[in-house]
MARLOSE-925138 format. One record per atom (N, C-alpha, C): x, y negated, z. Coordinates in steps of 0.05 Angstrom, whole numbers, plus 5000, padded with zeros to 4 digits. Layout:
# MARLOSE-925138
XYZ...
# end
This chain:
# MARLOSE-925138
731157809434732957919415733657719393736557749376737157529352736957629337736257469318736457519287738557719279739857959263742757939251743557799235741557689222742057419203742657229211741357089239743356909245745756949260746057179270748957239280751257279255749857319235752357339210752857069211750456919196751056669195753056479213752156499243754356389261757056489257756456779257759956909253761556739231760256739204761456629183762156369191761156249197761055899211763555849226763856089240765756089264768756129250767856299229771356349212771656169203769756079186770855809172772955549182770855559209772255319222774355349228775455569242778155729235779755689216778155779196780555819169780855549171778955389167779755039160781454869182780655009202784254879228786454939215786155259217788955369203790155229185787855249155789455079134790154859140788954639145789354439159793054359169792754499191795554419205797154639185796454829169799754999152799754689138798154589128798754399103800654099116799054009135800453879161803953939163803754139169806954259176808254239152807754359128809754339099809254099093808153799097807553579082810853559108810553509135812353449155814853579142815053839139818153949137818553809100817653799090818453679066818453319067818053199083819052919085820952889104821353119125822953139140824753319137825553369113827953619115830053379122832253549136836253599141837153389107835953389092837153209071836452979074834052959071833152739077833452619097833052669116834552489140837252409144838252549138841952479133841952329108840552289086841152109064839651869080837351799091836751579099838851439121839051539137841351549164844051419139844851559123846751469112846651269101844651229088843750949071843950659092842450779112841950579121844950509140846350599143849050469152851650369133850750549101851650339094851149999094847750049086846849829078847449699100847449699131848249579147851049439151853649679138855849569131855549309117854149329095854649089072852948819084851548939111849548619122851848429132854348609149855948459172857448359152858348429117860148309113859448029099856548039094855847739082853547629101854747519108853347339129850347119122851047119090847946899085846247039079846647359068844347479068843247709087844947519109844347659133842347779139840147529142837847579154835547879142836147829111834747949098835248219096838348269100838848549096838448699123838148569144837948599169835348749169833548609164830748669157830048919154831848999123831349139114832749459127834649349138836249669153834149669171832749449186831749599203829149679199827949639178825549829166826650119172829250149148830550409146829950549167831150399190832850569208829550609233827450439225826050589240824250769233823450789201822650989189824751209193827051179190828351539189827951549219827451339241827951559273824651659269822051569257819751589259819951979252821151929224821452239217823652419242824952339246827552509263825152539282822752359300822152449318819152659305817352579285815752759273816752979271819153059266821153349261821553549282823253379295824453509325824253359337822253259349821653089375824152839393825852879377828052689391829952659371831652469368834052489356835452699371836352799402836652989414835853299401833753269390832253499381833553529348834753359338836053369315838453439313840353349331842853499347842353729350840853869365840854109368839554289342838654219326837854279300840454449290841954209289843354139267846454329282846754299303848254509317847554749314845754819318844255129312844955279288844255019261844955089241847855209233848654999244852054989234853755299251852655389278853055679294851555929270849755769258848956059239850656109218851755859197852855839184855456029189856855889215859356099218858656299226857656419237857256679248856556849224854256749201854856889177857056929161859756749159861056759154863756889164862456899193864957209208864457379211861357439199859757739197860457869173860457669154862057659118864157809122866557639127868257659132870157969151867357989162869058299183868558589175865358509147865158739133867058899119
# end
């Protein structure tokens, strides 16, 4: 026969570890969707093509600005892929969104 003392004990042990996965990846997920929101990635994406514009038009500080877009540009695909698994997966995001948008707005609209 066991203890019920140590069957509480394990029980409690067993939630914990639980609760502490759980928290764990909720905290995981909101650190991800807040470095990876729809703004932020379209402001980096944007940045970095300008800043790429302004590499091709001066040629001596080529090298350096080069450099530097392509930090940009592989930190924002790092996030596009941490987000939605693909730039693919950002497309379809971002499509999804834009079908809710109107559809709220011809649901609006027909009331």
């Amino acid at each position: 026969m066991r203890d019920p003392e140590i069957e509480k004990v394990e029980a409690r042990i067993v939630r914990r570890r639980h609760d502490l996965t759980r928290a764990t990846q909720e905290t995981g997920q909101r650190a991800m969707h807040a470095l990876a929101s729809p703004g932020a990635l379209i402001g980096a994406a944007a940045f970095g093509f300008l800043a790429g514009g302004g590499a091709v038009r001066r040629h001596h500080e080529g090298a350096t600005r080069t450099g530097v877009v392509g930090a940009l540009v592989t930190g924002a695909m790092w996030l596009v892929r941490a987000r939605f698994g693909s730039p693919a997966g950002l497309a379809h995001y971002l499509m999804a969104r834009r079908q809710q948008a109107t559809s709220a707005r011809q649901h609006g609209l027909r009331r």
